[in-house]
PDB file of N, CA, C and O in Angstrom:
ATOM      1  N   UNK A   1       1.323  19.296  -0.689  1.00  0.00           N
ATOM      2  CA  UNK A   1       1.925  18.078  -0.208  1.00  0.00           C
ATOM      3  C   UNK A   1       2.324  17.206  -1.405  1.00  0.00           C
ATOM      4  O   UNK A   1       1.524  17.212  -2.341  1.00  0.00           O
ATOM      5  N   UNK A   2       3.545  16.379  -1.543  1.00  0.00           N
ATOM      6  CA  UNK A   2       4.235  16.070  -2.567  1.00  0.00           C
ATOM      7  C   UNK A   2       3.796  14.503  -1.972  1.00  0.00           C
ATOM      8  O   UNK A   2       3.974  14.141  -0.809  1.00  0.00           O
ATOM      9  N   UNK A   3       3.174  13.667  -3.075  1.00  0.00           N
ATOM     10  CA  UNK A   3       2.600  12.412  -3.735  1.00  0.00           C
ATOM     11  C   UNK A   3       3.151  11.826  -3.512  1.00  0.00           C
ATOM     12  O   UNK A   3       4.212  12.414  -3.301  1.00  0.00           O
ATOM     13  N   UNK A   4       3.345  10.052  -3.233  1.00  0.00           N
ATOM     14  CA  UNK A   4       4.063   9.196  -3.271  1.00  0.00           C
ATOM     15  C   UNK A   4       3.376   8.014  -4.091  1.00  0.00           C
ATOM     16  O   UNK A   4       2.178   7.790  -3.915  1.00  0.00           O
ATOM     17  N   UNK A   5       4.265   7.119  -5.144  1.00  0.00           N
ATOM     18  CA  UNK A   5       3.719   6.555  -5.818  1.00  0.00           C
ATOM     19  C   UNK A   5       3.065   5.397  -5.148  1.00  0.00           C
ATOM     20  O   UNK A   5       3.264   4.905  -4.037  1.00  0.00           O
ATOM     21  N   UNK A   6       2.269   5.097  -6.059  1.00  0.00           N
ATOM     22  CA  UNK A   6       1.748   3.671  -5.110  1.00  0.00           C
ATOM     23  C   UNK A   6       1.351   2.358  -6.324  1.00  0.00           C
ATOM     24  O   UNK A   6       0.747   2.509  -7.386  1.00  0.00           O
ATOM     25  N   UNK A   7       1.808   1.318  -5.855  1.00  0.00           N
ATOM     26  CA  UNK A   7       1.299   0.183  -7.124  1.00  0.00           C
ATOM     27  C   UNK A   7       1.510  -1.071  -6.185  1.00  0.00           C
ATOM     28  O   UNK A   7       2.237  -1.436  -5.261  1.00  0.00           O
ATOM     29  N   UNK A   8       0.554  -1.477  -6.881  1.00  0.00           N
ATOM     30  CA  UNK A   8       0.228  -3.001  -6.487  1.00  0.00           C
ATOM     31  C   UNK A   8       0.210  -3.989  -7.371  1.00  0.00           C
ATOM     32  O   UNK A   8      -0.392  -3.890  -8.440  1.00  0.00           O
ATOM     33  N   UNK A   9       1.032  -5.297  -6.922  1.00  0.00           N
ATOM     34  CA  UNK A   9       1.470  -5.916  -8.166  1.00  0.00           C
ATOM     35  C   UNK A   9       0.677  -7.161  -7.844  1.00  0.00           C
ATOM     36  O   UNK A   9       0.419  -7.177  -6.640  1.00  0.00           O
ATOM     37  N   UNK A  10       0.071  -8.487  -8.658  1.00  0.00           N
ATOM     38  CA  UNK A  10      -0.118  -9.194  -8.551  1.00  0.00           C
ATOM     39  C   UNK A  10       0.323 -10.185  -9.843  1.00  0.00           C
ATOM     40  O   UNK A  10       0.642  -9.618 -10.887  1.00  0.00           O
ATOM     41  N   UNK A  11       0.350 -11.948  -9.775  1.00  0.00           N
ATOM     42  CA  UNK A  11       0.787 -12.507 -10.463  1.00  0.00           C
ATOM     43  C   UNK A  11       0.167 -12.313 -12.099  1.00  0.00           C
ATOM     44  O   UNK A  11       0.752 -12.629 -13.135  1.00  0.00           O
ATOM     45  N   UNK A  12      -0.905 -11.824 -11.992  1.00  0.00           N
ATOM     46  CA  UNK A  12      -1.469 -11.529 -13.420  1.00  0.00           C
ATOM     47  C   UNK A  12      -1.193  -9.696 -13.989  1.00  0.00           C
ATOM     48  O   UNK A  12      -1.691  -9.307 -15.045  1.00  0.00           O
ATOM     49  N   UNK A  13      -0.540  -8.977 -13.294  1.00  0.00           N
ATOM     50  CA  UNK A  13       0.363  -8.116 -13.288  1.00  0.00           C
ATOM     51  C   UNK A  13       0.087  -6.714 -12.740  1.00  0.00           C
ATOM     52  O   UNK A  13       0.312  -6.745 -11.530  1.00  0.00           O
ATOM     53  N   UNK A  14      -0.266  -5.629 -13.090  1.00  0.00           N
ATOM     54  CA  UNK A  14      -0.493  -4.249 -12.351  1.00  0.00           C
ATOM     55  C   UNK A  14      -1.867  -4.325 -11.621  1.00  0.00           C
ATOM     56  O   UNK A  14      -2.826  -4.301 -12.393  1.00  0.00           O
ATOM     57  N   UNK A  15      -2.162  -4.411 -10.308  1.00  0.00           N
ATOM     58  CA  UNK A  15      -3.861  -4.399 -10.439  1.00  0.00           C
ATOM     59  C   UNK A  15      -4.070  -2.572 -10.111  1.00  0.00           C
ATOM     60  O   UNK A  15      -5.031  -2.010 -10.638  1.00  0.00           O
ATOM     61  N   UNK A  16      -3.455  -2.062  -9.549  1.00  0.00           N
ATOM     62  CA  UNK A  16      -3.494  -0.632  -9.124  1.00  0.00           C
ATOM     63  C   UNK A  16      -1.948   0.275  -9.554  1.00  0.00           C
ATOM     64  O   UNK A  16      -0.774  -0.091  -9.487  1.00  0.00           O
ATOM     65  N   UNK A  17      -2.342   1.106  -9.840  1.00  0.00           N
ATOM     66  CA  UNK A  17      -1.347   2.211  -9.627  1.00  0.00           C
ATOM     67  C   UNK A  17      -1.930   3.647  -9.996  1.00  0.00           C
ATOM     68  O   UNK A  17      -2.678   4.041 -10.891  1.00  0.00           O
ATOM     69  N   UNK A  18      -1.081   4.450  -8.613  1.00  0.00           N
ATOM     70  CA  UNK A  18      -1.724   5.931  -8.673  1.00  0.00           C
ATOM     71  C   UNK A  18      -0.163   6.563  -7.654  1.00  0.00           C
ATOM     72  O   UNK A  18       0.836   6.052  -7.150  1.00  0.00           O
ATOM     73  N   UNK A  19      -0.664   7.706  -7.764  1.00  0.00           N
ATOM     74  CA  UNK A  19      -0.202   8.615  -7.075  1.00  0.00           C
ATOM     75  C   UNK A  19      -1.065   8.766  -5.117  1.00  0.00           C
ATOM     76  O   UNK A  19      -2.257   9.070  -5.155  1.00  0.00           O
ATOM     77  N   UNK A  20      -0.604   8.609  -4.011  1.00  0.00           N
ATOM     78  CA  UNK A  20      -1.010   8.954  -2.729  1.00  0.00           C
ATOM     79  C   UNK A  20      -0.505   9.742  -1.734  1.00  0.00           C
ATOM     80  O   UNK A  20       0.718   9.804  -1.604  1.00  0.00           O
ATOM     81  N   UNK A  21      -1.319  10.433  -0.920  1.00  0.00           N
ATOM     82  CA  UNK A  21      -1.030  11.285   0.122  1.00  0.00           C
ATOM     83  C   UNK A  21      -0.363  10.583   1.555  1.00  0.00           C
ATOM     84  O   UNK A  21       0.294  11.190   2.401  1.00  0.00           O
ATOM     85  N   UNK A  22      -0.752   9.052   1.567  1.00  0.00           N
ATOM     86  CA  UNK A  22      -0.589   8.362   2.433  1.00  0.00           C
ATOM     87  C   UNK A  22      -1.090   6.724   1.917  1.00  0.00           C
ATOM     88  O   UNK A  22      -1.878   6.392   1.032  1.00  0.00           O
ATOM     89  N   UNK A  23      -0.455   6.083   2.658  1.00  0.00           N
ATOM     90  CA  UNK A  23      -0.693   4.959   2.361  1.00  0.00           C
ATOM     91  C   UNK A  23      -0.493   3.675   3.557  1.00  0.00           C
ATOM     92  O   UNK A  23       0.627   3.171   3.638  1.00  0.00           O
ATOM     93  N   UNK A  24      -1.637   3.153   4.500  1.00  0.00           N
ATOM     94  CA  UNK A  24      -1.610   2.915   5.676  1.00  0.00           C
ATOM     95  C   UNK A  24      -1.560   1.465   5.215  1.00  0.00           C
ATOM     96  O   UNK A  24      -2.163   1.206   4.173  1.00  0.00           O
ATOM     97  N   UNK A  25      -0.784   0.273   5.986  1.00  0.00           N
ATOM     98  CA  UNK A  25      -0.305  -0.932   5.799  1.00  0.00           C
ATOM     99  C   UNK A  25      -0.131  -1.578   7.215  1.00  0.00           C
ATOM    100  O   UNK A  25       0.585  -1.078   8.083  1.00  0.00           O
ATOM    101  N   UNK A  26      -0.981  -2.946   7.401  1.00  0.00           N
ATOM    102  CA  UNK A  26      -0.838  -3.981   8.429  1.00  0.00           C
ATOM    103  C   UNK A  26       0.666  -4.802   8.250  1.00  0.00           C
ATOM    104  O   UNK A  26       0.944  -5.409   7.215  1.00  0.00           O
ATOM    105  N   UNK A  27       1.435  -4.730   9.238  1.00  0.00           N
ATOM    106  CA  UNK A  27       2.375  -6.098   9.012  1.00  0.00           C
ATOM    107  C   UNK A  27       2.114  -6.714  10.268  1.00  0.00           C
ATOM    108  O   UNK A  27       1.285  -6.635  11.174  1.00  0.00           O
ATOM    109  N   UNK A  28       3.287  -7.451   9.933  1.00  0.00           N
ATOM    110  CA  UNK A  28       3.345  -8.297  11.386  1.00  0.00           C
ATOM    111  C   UNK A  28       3.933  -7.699  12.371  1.00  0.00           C
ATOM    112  O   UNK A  28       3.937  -8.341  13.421  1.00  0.00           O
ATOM    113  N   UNK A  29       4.496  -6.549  12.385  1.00  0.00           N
ATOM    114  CA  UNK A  29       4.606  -5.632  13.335  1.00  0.00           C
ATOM    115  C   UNK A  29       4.297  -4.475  13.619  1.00  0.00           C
ATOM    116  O   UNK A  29       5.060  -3.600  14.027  1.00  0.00           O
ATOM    117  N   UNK A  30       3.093  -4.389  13.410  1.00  0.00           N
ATOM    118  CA  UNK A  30       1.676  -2.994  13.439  1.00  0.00           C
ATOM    119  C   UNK A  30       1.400  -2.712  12.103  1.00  0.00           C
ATOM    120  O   UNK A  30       1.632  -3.334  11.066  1.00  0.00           O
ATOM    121  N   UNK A  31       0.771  -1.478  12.376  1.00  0.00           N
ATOM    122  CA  UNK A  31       0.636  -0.423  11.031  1.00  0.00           C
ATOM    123  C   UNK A  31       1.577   0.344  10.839  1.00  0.00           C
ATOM    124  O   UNK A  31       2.105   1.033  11.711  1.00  0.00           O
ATOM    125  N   UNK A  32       1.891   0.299   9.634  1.00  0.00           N
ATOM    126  CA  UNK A  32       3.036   1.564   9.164  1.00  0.00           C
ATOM    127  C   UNK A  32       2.166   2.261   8.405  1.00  0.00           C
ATOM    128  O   UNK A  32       1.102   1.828   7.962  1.00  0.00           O
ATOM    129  N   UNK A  33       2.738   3.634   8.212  1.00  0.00           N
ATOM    130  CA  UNK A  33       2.324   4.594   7.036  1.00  0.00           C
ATOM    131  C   UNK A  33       3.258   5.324   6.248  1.00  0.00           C
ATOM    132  O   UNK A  33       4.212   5.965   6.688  1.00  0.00           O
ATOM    133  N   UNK A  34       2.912   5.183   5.001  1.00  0.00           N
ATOM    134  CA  UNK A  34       4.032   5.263   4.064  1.00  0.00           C
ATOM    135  C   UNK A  34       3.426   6.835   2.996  1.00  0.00           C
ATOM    136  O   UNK A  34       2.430   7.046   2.305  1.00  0.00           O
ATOM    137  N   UNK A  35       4.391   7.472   3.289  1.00  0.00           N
ATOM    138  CA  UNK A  35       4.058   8.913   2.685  1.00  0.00           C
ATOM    139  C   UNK A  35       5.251   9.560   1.926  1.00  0.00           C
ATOM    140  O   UNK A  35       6.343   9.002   2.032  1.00  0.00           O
ATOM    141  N   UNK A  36       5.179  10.327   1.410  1.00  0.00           N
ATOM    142  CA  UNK A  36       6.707  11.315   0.771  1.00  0.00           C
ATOM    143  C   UNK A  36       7.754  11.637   1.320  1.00  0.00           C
ATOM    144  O   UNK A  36       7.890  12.765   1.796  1.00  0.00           O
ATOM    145  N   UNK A  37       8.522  10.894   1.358  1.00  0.00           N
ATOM    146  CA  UNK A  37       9.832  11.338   2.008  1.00  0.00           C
ATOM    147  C   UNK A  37       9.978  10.304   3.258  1.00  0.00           C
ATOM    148  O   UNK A  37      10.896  10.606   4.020  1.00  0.00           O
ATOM    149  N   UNK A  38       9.306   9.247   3.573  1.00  0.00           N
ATOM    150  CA  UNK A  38       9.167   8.579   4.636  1.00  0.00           C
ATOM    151  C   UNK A  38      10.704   7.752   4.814  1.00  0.00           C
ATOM    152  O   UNK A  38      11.309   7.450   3.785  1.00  0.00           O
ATOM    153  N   UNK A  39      11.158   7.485   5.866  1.00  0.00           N
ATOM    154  CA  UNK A  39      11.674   6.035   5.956  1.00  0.00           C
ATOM    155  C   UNK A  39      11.344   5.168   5.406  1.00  0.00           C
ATOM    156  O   UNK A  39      10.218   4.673   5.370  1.00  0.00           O
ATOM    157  N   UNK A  40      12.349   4.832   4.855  1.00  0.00           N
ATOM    158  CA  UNK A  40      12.091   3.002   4.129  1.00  0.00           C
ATOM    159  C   UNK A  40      12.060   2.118   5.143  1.00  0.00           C
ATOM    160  O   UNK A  40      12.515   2.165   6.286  1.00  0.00           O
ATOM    161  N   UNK A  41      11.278   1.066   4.376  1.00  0.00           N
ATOM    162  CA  UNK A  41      10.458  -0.043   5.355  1.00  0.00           C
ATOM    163  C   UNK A  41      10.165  -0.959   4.448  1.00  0.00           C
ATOM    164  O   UNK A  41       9.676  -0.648   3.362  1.00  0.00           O
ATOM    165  N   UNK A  42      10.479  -2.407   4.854  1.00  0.00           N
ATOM    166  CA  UNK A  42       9.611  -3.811   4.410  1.00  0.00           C
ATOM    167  C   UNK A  42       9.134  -4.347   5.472  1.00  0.00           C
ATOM    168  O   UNK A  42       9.447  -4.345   6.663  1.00  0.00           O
ATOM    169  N   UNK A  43       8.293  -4.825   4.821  1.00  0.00           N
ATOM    170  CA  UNK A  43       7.341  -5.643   5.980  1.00  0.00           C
ATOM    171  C   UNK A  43       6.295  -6.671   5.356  1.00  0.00           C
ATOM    172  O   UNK A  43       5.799  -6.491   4.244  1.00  0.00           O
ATOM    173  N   UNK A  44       5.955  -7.943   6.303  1.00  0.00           N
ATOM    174  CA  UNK A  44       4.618  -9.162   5.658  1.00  0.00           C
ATOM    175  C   UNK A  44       3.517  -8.396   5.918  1.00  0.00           C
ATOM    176  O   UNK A  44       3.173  -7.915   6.997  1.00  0.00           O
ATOM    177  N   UNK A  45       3.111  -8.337   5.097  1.00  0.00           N
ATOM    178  CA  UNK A  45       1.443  -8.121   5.298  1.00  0.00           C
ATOM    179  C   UNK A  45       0.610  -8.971   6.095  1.00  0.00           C
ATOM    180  O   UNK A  45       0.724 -10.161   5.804  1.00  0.00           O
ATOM    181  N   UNK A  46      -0.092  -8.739   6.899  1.00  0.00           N
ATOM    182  CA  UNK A  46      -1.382  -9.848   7.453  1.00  0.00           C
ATOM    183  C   UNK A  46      -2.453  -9.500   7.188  1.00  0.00           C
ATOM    184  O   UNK A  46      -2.601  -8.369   6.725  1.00  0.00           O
ATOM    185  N   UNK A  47      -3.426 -10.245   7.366  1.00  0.00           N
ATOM    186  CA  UNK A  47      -5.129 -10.100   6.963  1.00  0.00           C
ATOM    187  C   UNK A  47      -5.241  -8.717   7.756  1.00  0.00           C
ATOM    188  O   UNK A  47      -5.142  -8.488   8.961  1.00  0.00           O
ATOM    189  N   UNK A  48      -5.515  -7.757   6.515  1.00  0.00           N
ATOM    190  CA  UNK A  48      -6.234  -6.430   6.981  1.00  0.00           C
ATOM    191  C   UNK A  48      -6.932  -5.414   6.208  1.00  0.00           C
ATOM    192  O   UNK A  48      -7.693  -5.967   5.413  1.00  0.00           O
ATOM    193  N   UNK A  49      -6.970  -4.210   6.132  1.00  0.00           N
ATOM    194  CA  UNK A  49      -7.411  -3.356   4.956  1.00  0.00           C
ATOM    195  C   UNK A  49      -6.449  -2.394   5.151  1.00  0.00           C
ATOM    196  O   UNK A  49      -5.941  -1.931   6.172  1.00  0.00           O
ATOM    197  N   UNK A  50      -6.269  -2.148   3.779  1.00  0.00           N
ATOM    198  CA  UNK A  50      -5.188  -1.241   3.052  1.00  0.00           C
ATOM    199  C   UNK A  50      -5.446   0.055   3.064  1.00  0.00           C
ATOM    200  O   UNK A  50      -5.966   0.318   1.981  1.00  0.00           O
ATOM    201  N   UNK A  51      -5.343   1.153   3.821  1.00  0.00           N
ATOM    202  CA  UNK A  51      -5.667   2.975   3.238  1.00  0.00           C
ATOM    203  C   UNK A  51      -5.372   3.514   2.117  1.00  0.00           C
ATOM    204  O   UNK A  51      -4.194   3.336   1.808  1.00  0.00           O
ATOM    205  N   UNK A  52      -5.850   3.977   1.541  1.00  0.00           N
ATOM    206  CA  UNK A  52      -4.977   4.125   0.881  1.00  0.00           C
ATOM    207  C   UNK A  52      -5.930   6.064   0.510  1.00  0.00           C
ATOM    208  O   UNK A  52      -7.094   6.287   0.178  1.00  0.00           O
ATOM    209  N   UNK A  53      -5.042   6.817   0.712  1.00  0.00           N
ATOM    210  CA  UNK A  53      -5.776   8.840   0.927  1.00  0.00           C
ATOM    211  C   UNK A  53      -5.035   9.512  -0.063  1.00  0.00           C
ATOM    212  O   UNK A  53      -3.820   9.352  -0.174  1.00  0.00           O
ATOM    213  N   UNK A  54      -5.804  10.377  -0.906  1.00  0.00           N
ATOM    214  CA  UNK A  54      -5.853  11.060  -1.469  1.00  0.00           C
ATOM    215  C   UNK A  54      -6.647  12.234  -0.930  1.00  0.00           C
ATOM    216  O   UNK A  54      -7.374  12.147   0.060  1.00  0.00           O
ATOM    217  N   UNK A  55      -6.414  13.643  -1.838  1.00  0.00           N
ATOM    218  CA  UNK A  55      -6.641  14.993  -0.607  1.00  0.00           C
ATOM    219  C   UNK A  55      -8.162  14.690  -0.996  1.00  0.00           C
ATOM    220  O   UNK A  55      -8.889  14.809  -0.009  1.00  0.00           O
ATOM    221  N   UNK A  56      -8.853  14.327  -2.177  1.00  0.00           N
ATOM    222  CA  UNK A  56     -10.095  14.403  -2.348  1.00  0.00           C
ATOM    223  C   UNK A  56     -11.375  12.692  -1.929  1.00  0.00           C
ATOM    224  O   UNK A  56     -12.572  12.497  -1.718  1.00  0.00           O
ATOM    225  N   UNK A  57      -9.927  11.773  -2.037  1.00  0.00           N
ATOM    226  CA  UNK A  57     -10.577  10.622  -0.950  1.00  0.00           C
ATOM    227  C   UNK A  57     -10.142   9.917  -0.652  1.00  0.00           C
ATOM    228  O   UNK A  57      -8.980  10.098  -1.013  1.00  0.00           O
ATOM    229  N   UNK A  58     -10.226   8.674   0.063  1.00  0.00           N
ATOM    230  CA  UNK A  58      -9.953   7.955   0.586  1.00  0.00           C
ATOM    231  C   UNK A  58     -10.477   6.697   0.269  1.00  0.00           C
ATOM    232  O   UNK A  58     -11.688   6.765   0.061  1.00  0.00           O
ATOM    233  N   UNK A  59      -9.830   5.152   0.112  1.00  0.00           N
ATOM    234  CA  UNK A  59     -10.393   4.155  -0.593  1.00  0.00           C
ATOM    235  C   UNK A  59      -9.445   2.926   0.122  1.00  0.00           C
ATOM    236  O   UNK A  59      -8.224   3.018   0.246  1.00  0.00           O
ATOM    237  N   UNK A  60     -10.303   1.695   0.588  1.00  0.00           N
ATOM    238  CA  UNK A  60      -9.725   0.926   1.091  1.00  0.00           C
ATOM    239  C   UNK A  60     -10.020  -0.295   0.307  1.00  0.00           C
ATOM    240  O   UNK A  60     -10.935  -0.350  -0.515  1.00  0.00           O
ATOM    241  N   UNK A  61      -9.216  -1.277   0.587  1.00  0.00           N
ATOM    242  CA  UNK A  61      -9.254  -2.598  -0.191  1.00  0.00           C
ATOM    243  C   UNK A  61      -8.982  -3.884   0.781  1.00  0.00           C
ATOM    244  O   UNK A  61      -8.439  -3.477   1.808  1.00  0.00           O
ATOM    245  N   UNK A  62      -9.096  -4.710   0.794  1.00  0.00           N
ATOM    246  CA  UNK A  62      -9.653  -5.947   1.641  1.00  0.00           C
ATOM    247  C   UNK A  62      -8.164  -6.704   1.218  1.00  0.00           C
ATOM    248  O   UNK A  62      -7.972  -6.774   0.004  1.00  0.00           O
ATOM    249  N   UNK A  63      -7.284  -7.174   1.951  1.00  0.00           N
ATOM    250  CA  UNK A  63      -5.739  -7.951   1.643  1.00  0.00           C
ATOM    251  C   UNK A  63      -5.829  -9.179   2.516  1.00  0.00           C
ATOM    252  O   UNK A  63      -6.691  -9.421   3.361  1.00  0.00           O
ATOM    253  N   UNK A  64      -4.940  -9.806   2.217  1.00  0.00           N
ATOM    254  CA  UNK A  64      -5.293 -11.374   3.073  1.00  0.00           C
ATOM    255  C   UNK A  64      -3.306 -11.382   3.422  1.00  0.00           C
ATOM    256  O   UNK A  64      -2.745 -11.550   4.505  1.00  0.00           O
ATOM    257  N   UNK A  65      -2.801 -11.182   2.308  1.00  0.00           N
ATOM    258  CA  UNK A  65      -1.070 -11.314   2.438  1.00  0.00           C
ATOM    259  C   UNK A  65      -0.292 -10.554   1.467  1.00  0.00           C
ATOM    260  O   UNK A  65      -0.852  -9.770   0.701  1.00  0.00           O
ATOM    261  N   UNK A  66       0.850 -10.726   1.459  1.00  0.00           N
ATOM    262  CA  UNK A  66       1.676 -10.361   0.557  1.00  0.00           C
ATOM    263  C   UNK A  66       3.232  -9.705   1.351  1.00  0.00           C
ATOM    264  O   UNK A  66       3.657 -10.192   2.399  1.00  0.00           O
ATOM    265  N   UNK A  67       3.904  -8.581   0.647  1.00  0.00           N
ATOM    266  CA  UNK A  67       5.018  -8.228   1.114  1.00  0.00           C
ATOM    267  C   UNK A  67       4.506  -6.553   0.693  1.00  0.00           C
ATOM    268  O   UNK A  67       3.683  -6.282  -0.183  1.00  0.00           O
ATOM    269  N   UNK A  68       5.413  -5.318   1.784  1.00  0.00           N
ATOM    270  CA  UNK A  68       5.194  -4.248   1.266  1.00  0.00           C
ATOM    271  C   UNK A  68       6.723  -3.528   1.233  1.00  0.00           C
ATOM    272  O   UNK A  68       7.530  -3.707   2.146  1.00  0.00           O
ATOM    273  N   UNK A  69       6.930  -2.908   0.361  1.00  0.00           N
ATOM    274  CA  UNK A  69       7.893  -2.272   0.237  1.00  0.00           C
ATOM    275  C   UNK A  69       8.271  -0.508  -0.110  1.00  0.00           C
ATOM    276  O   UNK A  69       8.388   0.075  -1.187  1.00  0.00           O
ATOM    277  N   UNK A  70       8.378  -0.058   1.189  1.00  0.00           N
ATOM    278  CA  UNK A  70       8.145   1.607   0.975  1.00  0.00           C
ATOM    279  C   UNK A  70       9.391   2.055   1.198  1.00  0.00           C
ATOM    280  O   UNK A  70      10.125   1.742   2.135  1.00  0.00           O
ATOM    281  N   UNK A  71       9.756   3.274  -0.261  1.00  0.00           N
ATOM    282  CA  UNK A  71      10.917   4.007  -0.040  1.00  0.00           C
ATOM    283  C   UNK A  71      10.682   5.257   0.106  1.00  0.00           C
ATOM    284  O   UNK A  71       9.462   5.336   0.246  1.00  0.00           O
ATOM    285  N   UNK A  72      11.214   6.466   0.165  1.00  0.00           N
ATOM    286  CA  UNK A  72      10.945   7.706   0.176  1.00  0.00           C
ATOM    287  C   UNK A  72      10.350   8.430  -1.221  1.00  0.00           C
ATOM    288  O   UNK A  72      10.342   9.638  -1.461  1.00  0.00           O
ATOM    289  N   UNK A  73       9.812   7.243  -2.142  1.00  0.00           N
ATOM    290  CA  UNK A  73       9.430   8.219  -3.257  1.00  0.00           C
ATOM    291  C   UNK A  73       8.018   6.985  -3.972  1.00  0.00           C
ATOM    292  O   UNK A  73       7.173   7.459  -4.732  1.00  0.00           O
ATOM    293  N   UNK A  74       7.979   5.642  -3.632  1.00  0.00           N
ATOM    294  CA  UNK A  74       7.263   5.027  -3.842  1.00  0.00           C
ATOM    295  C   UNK A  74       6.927   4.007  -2.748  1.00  0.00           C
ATOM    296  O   UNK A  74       7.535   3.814  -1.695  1.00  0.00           O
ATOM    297  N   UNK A  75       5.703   3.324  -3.272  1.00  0.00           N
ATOM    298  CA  UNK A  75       5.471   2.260  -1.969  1.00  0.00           C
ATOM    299  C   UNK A  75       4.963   0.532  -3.034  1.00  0.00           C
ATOM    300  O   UNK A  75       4.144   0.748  -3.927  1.00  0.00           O
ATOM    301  N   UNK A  76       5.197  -0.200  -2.962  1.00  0.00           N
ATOM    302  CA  UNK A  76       5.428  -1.475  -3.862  1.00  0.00           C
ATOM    303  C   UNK A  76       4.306  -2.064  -2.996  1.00  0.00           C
ATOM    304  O   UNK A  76       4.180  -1.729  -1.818  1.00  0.00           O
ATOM    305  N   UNK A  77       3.428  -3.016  -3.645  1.00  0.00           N
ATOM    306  CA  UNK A  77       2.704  -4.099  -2.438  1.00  0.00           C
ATOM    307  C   UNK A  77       2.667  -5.510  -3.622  1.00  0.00           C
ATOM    308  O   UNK A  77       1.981  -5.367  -4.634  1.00  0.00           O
ATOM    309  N   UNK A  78       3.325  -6.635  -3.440  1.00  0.00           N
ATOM    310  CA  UNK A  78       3.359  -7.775  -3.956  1.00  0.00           C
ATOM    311  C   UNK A  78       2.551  -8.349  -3.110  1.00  0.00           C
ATOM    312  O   UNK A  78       2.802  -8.394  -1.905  1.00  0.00           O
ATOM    313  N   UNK A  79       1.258  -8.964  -3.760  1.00  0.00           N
ATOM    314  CA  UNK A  79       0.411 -10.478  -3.736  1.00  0.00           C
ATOM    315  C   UNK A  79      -0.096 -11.173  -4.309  1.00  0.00           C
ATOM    316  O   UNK A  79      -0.290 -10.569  -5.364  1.00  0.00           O
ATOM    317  N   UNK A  80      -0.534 -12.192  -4.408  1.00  0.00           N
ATOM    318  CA  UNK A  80      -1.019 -13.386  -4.666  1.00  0.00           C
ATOM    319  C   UNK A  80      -3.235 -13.115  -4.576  1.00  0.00           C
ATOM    320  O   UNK A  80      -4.056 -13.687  -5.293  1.00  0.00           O
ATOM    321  N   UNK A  81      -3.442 -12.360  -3.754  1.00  0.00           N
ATOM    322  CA  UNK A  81      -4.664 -11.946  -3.218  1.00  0.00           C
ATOM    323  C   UNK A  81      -5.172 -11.790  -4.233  1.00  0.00           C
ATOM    324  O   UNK A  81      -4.456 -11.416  -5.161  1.00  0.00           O
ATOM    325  N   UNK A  82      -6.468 -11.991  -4.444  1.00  0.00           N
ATOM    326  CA  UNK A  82      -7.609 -11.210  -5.528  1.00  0.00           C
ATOM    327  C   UNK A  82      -7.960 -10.023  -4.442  1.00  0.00           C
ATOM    328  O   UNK A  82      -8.744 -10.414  -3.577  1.00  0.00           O
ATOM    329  N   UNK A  83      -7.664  -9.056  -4.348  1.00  0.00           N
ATOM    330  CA  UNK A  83      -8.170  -7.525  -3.708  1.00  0.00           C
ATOM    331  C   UNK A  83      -9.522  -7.605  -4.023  1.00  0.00           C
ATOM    332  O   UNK A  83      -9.989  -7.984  -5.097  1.00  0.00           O
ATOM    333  N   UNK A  84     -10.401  -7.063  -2.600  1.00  0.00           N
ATOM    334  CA  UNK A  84     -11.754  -6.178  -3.085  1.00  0.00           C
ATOM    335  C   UNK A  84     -11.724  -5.124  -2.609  1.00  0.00           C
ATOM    336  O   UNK A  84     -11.231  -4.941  -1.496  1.00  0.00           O
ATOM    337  N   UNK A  85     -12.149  -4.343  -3.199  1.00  0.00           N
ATOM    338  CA  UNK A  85     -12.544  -2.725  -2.497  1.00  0.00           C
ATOM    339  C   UNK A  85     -13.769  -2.764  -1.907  1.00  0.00           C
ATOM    340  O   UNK A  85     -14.851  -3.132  -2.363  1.00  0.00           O
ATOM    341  N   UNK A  86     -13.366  -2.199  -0.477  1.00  0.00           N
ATOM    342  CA  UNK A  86     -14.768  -2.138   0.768  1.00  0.00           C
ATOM    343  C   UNK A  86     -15.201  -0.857   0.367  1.00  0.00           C
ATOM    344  O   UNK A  86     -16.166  -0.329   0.921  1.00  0.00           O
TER     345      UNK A  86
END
């Protein structure tokens, strides 16, 4: 299965970036999931937790807002949030 990039940007600058199998996202109009080759999609983020899967694990992080932006080869997440990992 072919990777899709993933990074997360915040005002003090990269807090994450990797390679993912999937990448599950709250907006204001459900959950999307953003994978290789997906439809592009923007969307607001709302208070939720982030998926974020790899084949060997899986790791979530605690979001309050921001914007997400998924194309068929990467997925962007701009916020303002201090992230924690649950």
């Amino acid at each position: 299965m072919k990777k899709i990039n993933f990074k997360i940007i915040t005002p003090n600058g990269i807090f994450q970036e990797s390679k993912a199998d999937s990448v599950t996202v709250k907006t204001k109009f459900g959950y999307r999931v953003a994978q290789y080759a997906i439809t592009p999609f923007v969307g607001i983020i709302v208070p939720s937790i982030l998926h974020i899967k790899n084949e060997k694990e899986t790791y979530q992080l605690q979001i309050k807002s921001g914007i997400v932006y998924a194309n068929k080869f990467e997925v962007l997440i701009f916020t303002e949030d201090k992230l924690v990992f649950t």
